[in-house]
Structure formats: C-alpha cells, structure tokens
N, CA, C and O atoms as CSV, one atom per row, in Angstrom:
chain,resi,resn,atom,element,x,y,z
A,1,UNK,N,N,-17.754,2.710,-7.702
A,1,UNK,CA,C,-17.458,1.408,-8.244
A,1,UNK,C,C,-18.469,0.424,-7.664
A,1,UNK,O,O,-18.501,0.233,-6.449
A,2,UNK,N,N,-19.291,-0.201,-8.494
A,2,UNK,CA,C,-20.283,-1.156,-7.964
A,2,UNK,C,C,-19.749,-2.555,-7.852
A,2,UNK,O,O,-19.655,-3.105,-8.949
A,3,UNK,N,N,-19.364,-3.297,-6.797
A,3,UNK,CA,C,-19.524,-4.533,-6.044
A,3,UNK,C,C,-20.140,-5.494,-5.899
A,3,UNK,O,O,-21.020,-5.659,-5.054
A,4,UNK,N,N,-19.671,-6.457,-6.904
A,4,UNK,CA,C,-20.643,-7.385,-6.649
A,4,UNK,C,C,-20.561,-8.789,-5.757
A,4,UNK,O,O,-20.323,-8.781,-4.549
A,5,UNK,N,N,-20.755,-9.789,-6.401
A,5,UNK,CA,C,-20.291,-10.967,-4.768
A,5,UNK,C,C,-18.780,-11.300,-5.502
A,5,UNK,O,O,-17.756,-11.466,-4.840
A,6,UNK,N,N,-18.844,-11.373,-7.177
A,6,UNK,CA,C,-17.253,-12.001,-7.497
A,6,UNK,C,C,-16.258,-10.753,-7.121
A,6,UNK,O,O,-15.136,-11.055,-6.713
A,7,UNK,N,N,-16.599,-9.396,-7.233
A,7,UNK,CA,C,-15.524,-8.859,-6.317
A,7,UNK,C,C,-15.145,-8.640,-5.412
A,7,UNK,O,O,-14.015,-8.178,-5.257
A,8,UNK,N,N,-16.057,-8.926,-4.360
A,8,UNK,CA,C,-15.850,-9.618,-2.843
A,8,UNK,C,C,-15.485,-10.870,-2.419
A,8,UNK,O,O,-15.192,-11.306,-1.305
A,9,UNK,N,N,-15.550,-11.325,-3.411
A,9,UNK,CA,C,-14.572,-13.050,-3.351
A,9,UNK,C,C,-13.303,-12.576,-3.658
A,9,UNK,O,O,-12.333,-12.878,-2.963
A,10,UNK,N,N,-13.203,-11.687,-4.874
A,10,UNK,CA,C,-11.475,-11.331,-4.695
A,10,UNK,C,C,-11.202,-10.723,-4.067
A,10,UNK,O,O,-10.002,-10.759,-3.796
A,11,UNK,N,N,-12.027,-9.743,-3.374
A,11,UNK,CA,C,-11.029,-9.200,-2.539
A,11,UNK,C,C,-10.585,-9.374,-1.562
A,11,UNK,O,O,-9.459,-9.116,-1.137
A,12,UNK,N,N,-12.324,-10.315,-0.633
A,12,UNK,CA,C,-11.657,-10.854,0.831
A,12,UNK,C,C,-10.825,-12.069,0.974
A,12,UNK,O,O,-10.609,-12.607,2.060
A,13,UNK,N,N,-10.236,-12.599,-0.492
A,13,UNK,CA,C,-9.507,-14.068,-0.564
A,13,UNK,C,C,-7.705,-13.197,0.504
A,13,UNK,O,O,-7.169,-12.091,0.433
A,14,UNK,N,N,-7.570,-13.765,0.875
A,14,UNK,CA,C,-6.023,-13.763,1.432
A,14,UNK,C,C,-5.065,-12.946,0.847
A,14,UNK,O,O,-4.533,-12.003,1.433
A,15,UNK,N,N,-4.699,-13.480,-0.953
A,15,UNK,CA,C,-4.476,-12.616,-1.618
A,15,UNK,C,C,-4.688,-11.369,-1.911
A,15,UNK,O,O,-3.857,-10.565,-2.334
A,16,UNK,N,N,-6.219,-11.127,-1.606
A,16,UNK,CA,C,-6.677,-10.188,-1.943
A,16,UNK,C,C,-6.399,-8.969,-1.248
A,16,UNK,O,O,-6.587,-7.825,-1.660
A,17,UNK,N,N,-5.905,-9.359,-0.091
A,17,UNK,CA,C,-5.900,-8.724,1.603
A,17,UNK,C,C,-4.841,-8.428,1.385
A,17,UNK,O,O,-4.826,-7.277,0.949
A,18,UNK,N,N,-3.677,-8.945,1.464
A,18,UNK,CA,C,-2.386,-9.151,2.080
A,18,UNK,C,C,-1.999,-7.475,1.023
A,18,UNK,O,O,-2.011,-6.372,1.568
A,19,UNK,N,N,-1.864,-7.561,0.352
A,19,UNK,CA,C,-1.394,-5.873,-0.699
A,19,UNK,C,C,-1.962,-4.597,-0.180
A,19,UNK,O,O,-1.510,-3.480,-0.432
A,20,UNK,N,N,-3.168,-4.910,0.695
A,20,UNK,CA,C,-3.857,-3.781,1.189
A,20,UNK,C,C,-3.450,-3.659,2.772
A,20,UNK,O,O,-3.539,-2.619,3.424
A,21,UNK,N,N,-2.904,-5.148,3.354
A,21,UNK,CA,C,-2.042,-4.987,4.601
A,21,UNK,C,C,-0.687,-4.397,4.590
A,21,UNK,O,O,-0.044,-3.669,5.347
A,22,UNK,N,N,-0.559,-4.777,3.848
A,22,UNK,CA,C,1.358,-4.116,3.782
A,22,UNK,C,C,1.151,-2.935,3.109
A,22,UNK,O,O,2.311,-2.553,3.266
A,23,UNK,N,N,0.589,-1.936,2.420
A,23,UNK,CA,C,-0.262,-0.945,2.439
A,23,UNK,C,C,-0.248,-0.092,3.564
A,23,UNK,O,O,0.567,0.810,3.758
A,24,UNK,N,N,-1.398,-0.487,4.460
A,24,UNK,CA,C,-2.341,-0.050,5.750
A,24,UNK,C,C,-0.838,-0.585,6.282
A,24,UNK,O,O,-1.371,-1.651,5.974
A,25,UNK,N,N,0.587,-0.928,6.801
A,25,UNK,CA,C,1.157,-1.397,7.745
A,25,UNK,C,C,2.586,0.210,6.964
A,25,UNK,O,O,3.213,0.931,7.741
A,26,UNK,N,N,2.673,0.291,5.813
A,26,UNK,CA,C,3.428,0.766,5.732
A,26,UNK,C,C,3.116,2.403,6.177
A,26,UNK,O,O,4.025,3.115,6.605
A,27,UNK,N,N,1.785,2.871,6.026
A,27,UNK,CA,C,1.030,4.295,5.917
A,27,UNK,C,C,1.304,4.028,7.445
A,27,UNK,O,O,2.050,4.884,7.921
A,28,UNK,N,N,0.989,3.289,8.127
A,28,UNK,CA,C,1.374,3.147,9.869
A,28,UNK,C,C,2.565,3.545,10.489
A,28,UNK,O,O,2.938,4.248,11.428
A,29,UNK,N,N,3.011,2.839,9.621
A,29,UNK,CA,C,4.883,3.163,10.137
A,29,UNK,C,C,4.771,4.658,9.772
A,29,UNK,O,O,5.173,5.271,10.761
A,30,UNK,N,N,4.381,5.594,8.727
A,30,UNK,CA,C,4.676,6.561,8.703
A,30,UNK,C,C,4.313,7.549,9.439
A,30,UNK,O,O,5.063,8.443,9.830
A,31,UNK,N,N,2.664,7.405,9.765
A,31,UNK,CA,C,2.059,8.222,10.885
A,31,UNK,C,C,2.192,7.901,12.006
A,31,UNK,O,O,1.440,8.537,12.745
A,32,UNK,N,N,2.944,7.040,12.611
A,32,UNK,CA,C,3.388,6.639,13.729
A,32,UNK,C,C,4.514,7.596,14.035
A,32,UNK,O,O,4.657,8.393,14.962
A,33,UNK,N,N,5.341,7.271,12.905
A,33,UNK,CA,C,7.222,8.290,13.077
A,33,UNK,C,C,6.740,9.645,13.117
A,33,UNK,O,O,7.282,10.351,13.967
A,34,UNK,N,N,5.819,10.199,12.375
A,34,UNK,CA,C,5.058,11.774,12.292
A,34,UNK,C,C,4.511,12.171,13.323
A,34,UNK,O,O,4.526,13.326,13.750
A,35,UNK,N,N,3.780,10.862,13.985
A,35,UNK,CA,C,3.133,11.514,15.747
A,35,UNK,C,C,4.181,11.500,16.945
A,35,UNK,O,O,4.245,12.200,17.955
A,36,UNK,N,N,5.054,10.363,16.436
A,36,UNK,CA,C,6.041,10.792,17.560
A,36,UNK,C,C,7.474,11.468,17.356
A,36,UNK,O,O,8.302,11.442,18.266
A,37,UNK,N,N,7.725,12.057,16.164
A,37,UNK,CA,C,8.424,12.887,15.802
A,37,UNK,C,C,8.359,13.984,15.269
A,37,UNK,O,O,9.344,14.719,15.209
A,38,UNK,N,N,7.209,14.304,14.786
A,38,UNK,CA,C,6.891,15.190,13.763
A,38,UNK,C,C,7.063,14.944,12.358
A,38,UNK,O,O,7.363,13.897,11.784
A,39,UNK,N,N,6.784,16.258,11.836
A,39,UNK,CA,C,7.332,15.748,10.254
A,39,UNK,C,C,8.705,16.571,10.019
A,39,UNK,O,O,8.954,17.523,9.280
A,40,UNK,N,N,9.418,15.915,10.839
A,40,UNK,CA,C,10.724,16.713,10.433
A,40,UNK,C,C,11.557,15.411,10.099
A,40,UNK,O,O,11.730,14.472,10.876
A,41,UNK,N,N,12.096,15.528,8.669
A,41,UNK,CA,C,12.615,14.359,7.733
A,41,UNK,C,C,13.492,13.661,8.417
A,41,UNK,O,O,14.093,14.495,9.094
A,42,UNK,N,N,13.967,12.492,8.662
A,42,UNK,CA,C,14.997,11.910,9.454
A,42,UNK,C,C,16.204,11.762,8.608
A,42,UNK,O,O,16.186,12.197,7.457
A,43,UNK,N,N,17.168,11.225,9.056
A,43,UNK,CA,C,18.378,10.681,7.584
A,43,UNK,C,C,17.611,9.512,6.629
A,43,UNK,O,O,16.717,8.690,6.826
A,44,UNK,N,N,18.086,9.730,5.989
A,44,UNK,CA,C,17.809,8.674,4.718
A,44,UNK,C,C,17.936,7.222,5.048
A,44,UNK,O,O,17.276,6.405,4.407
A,45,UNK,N,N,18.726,6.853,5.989
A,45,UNK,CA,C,19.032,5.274,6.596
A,45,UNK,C,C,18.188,5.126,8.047
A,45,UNK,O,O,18.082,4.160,8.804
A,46,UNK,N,N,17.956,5.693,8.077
A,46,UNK,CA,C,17.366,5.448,9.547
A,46,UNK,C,C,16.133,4.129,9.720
A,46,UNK,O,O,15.621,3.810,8.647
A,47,UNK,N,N,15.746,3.534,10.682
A,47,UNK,CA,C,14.979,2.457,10.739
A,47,UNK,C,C,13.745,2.193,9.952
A,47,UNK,O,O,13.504,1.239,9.212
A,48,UNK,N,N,12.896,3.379,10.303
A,48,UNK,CA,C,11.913,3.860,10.155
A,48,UNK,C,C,11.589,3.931,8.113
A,48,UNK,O,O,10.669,3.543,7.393
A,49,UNK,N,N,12.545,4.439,7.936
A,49,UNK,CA,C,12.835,4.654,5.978
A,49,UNK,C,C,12.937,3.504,5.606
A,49,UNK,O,O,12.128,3.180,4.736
A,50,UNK,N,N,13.823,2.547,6.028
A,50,UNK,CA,C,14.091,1.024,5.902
A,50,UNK,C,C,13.076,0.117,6.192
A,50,UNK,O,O,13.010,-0.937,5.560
A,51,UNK,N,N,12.263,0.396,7.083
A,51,UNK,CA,C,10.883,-0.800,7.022
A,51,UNK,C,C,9.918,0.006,6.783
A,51,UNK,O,O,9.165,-0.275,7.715
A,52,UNK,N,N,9.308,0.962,6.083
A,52,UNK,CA,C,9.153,1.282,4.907
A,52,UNK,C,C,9.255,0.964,3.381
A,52,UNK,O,O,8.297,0.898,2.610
A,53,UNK,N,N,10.450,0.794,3.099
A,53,UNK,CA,C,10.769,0.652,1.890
A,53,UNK,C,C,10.621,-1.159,1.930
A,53,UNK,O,O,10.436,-1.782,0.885
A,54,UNK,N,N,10.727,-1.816,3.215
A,54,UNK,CA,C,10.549,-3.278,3.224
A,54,UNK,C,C,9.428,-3.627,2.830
A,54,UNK,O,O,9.175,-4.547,2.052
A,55,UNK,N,N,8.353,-2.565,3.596
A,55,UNK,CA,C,7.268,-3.152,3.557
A,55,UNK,C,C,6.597,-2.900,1.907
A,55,UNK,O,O,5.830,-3.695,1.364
A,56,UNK,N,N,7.182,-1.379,1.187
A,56,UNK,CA,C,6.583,-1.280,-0.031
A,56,UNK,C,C,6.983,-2.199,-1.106
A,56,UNK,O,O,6.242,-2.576,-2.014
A,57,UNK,N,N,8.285,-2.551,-0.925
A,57,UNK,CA,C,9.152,-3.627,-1.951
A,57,UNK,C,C,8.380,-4.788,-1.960
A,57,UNK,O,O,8.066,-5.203,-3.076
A,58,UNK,N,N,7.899,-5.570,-0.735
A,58,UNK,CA,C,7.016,-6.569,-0.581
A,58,UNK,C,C,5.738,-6.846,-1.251
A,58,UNK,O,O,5.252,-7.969,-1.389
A,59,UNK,N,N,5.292,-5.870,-1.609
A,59,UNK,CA,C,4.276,-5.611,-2.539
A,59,UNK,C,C,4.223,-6.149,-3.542
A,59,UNK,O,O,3.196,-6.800,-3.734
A,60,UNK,N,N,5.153,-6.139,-4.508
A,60,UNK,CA,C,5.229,-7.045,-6.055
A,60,UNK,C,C,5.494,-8.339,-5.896
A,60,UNK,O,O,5.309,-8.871,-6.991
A,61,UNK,N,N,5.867,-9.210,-5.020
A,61,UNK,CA,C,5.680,-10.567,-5.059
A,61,UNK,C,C,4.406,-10.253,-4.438
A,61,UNK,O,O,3.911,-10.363,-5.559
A,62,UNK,N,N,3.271,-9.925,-3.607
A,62,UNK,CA,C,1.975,-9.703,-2.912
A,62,UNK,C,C,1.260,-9.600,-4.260
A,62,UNK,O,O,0.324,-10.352,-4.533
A,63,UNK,N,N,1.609,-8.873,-4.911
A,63,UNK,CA,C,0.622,-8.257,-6.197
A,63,UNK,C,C,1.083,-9.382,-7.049
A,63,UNK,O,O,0.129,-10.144,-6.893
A,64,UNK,N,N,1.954,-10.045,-7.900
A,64,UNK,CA,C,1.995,-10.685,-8.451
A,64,UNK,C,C,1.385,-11.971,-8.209
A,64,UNK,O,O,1.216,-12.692,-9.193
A,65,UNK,N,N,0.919,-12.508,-6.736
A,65,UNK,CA,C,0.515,-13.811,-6.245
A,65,UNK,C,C,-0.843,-13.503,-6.862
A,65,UNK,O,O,-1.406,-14.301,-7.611
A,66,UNK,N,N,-1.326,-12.379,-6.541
A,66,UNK,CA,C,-2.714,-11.887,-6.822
A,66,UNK,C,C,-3.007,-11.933,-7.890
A,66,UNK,O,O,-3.964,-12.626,-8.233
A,67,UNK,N,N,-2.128,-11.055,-8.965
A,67,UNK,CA,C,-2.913,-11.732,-10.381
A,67,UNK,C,C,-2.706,-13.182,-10.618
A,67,UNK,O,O,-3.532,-13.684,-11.380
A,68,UNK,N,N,-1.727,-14.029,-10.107
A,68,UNK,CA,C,-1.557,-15.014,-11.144
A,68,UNK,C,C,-2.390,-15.905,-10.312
A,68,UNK,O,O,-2.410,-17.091,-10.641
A,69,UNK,N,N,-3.231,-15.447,-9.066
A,69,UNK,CA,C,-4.219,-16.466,-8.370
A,69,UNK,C,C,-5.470,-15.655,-9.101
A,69,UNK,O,O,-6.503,-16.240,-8.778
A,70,UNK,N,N,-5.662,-14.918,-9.667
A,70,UNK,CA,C,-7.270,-14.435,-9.861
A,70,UNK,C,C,-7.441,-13.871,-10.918
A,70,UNK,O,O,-8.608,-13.579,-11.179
A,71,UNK,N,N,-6.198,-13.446,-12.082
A,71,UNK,CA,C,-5.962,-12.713,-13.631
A,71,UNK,C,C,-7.329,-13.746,-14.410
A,71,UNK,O,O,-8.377,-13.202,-14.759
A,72,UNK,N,N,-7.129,-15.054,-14.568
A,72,UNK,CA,C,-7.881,-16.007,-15.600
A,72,UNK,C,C,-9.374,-16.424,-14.774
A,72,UNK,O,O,-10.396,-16.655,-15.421
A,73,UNK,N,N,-9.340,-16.476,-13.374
A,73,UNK,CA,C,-10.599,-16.740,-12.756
A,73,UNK,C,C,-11.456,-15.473,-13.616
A,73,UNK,O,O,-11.954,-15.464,-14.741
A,74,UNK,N,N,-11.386,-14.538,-12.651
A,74,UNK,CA,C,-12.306,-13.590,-12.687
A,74,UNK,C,C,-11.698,-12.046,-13.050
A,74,UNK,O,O,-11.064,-11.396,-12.219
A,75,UNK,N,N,-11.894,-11.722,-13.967
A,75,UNK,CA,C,-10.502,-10.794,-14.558
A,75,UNK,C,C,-11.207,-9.194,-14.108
A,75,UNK,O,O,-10.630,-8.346,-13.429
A,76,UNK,N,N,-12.387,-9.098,-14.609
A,76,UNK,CA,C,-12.990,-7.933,-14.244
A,76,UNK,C,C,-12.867,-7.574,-12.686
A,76,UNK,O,O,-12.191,-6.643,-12.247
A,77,UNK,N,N,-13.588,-8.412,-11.971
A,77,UNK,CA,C,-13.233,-8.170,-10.396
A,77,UNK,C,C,-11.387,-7.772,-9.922
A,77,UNK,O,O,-10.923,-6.948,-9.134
A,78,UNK,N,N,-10.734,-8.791,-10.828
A,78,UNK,CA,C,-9.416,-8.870,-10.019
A,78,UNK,C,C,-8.911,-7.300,-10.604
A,78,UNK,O,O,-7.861,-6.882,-10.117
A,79,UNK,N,N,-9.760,-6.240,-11.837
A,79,UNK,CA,C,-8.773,-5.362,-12.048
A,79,UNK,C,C,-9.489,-4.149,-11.345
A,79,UNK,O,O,-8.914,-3.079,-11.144
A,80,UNK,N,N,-10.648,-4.379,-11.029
A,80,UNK,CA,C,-11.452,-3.534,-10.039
A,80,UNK,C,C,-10.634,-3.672,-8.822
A,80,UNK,O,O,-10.261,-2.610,-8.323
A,81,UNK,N,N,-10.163,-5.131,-8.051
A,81,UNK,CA,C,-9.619,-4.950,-6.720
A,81,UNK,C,C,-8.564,-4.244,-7.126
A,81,UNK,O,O,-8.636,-3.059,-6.804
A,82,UNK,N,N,-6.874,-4.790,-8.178
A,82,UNK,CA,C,-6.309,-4.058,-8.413
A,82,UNK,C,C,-6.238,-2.414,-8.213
A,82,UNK,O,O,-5.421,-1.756,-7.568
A,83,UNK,N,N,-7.163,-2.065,-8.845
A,83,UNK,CA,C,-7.265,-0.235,-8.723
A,83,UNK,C,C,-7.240,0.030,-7.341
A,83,UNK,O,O,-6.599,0.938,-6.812
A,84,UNK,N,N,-8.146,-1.010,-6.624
A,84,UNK,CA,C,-8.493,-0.534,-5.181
A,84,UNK,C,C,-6.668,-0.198,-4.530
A,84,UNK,O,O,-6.275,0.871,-4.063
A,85,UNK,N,N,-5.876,-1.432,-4.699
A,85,UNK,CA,C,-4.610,-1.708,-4.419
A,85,UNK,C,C,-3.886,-0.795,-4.698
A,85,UNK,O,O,-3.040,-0.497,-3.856
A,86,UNK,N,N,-3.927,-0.265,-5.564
A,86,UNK,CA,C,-3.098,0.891,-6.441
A,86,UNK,C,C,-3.425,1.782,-5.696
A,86,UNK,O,O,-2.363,2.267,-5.307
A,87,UNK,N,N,-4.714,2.613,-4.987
A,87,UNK,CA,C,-4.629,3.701,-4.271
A,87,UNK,C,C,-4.219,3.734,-3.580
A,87,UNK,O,O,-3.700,4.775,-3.178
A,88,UNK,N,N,-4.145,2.183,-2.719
A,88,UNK,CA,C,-3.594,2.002,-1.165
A,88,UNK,C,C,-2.623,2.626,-1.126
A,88,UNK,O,O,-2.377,3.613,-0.432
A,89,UNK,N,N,-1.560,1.739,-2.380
A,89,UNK,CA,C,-0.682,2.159,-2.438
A,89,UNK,C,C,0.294,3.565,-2.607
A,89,UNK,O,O,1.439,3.873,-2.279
A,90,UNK,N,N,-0.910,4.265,-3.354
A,90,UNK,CA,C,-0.503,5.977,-3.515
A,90,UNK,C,C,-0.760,6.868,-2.117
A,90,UNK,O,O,-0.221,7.883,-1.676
A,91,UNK,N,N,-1.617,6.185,-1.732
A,91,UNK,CA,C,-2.002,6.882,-0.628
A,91,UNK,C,C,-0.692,6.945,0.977
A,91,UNK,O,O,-0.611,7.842,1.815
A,92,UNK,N,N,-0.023,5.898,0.903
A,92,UNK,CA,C,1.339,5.343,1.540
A,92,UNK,C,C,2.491,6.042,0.932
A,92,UNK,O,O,3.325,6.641,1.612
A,93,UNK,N,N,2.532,5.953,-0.445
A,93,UNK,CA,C,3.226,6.836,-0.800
A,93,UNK,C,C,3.291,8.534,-0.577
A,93,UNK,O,O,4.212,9.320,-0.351
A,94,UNK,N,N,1.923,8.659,-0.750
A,94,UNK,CA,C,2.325,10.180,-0.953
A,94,UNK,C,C,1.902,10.512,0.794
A,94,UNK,O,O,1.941,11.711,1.072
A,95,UNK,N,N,1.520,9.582,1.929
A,95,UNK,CA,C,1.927,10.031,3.339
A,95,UNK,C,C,3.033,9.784,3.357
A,95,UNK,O,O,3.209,11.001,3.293
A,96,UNK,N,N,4.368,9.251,3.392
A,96,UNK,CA,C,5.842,9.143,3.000
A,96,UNK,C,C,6.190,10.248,2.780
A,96,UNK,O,O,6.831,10.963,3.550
A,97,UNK,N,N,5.619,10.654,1.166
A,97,UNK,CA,C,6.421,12.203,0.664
A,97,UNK,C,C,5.529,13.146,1.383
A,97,UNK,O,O,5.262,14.098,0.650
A,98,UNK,N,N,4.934,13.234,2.626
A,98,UNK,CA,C,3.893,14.421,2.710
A,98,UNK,C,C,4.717,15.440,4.076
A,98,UNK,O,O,4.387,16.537,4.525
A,99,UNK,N,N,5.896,14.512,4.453
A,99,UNK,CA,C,6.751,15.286,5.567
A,99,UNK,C,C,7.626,16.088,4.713
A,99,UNK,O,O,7.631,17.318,4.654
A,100,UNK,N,N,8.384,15.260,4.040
A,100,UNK,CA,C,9.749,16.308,3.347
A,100,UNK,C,C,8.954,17.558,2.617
A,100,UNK,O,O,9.381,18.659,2.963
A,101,UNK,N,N,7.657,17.577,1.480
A,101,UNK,CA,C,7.335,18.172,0.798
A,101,UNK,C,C,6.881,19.751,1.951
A,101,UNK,O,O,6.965,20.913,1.555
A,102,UNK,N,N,6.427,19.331,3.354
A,102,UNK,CA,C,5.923,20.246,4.023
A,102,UNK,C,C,6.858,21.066,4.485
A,102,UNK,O,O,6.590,21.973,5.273
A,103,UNK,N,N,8.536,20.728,3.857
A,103,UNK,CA,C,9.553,21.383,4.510
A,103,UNK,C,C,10.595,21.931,3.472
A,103,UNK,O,O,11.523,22.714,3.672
A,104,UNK,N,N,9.998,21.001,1.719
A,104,UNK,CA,C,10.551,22.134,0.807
A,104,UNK,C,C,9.733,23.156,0.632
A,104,UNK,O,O,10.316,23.960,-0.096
A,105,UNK,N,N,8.693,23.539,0.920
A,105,UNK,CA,C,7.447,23.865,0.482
A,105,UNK,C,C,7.158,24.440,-0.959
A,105,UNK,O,O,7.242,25.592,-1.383
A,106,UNK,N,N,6.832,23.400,-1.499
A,106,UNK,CA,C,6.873,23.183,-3.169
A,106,UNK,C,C,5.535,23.861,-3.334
A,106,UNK,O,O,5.041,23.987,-4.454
C-alpha cells in the first residue's frame, strides 16, 4: 500500500491512532494472560475476557469519530487507514480465539 503525506495526516491525527490503540491494548491484555497463564481458556466471566471485550466494544464509537472526522476530508486515505484498522483489529481477534482453538484442535 503506497503512502502518501494525506495518509499520514490521517493516520497520525488522534483519531487516527486511538482504533489502533485500543487494538495494540486489547492484543496486550491477551498475550499478557497467555504469558502468565498459558493458553489454557479461563471461565467466560473472568477479568481478563471482560476488559477485552471493553476494550473491543470501544472501538465503534473510536471508528465512527474517525470516519465522521475524515469520510468527506480525504476519503481515499481515510479508507486506506480504515483497512489498516480492520487488521488491527483481526489480528486481536484472532490472538483472543488463538488459546481456545489450540485446545479444540480444529
């Protein structure tokens, strides 16, 4: 993906950041609970699942600030950062599902 200066204005704007922090904060919480627990699944309520799911829920007001600060500015850049956002986000996700799956072994 080639980069230019308007997609480095969206991405390093605040907005631009904050979806890729709570992102990078949620993938944390998970490899954090994995290094000091392993990947052996916890209960479903436990702390750890819960600020998790805080931090991913947080995301759509994060993502929504983002388009409706940068959709009409600069649309190409903002759907280039978008994508970027979207992996973050898969990538958090599927470290999340990457303990249980190692213990159904699908």
């Amino acid at each position: 993906m080639n980069f230019n200066s308007d997609t480095r204005e969206v991405l390093c704007c605040p907005t631009g950041l904050l979806p890729f922090g709570l992102s990078l904060g949620a993938l944390l919480v998970v490899l954090i609970h994995v290094a000091s627990s392993g990947p052996v699944p916890g209960p479903d309520g436990d702390a750890v699942a819960h600020l998790w799911q805080i931090l991913m829920l947080v995301q759509i007001p994060a993502l929504a600030l983002f388009l409706g600060r940068w959709l009409r500015k600069a649309r190409r850049p903002t759907f280039q950062v978008l994508m970027l956002q979207g992996a973050a986000i898969a990538v958090s996700i599927g470290a999340a599902a990457l303990p249980s799956v190692h213990f159904v072994r699908l």
